[in-house]
N, C-alpha and C positions, 0 to 999 in steps of 0.2 A: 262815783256820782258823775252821770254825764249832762249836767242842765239844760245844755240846747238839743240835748234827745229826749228829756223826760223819763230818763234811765236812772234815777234817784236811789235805788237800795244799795249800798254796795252787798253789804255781807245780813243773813238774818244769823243773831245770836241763840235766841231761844224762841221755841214755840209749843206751846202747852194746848192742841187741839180738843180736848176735852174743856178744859177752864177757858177757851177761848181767849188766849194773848198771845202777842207775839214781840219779841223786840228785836231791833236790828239796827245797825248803823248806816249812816252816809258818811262822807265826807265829801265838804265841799273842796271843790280844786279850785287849786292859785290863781288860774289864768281860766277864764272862759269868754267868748264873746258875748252872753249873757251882762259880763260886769263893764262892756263896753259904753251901755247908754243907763245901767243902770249902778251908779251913778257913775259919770267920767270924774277919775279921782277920789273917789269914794264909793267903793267897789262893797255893794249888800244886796245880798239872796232875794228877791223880791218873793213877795207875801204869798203867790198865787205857787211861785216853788215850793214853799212850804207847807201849805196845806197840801199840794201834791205829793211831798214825801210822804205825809201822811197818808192821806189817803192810799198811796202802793202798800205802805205797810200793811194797813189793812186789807184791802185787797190780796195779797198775799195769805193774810191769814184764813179770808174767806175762802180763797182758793184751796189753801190747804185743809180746810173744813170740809169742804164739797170734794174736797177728793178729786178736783181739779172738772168737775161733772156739768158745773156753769161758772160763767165770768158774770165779776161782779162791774158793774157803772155807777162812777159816782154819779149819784142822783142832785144830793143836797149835802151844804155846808152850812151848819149852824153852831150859833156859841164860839165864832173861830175869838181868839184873844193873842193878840201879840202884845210880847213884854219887851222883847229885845232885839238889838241887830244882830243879823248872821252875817259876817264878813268869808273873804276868801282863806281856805283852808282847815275851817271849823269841823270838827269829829260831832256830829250831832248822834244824839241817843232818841230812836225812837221808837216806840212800844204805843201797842195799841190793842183795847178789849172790844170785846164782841158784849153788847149793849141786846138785839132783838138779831131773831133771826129766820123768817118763816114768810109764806105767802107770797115769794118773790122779792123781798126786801129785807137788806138790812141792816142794822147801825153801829156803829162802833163808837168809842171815845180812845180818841189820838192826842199823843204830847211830845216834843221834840224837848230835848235838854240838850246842854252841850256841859262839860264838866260841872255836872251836876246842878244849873242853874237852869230852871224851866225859862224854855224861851217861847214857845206860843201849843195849845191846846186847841182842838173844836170838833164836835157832833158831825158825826160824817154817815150820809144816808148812802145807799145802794140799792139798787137794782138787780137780781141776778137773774142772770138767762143764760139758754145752753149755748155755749161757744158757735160764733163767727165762723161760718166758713174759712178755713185756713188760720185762722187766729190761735187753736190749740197747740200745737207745736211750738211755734217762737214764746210761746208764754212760761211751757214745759223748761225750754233750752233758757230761757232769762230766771226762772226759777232753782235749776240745777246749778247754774254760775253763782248766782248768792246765795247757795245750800240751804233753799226749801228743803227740797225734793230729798226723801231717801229712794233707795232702790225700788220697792213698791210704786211710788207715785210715779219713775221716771217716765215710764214705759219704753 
């Protein structure tokens, strides 16, 4: 997990493209600039990272649904719930299902745990469109590093 990149999956553990889930981990690191003003001496994940680990999870899974054919945009975040602090160094667990998926849009349900204690959930909308000029490659290469991709999707 890189927070001041926005590079939040490290590894996906499983993904079940038919039943639409996926889980994967992060890990937050010890030191970031991120935990400099958030909080000085009391160093916690801020909420907006969170939902965005979410959210890649998903995205990820969309991706790998679509056969990498459109990129998905969060659109909308709804029902988010946070229960607890994420401090520096946490293994966070995060899995996410595919909820609606059709007509350009779609939704998932995301939960982050870290040993086994749910720490925040929320309704994650999307957008999907056919990739950004230039944006397919570097998506390919960051999904092959956290082992989306099998040899099929790589290209």
């Amino acid at each position: 997990m890189r927070l001041e990149y926005f590079d939040m999956i490290d590894r996906v553990v499983s993904l079940d493209r038919a039943e639409g889930r996926i889980a994967a981990l992060a890990t937050v690191p010890t030191a970031s600039p991120v935990f400099e003003g958030h909080f000085p001496g009391h160093p916690l994940v801020p909420g907006v990272l969170l939902t965005e680990t979410m959210a890649q999870a998903s995205g990820y899974l969309l991706l790998a649904r679509a056969s990498f054919s459109h990129m998905p945009f969060l659109m909308g975040v709804d029902k988010a719930r946070f229960r607890s602090f994420v401090g520096p160094g946490a293994v966070l667990e995060v899995e996410a299902s595919l909820e609606h998926d059709g007509s350009g849009y779609a939704v998932t349900k995301a939960a982050i745990r870290a040993e086994g204690k749910p720490l925040c959930n929320a309704e994650l909308r999307f957008k999907t469109m056919p990739f950004p000029e230039g944006l397919d490659a570097p998506m390919r290469e960051r999904a092959a590093r956290i082992g989306l991709l099998d040899g099929a999707d790589a290209r």
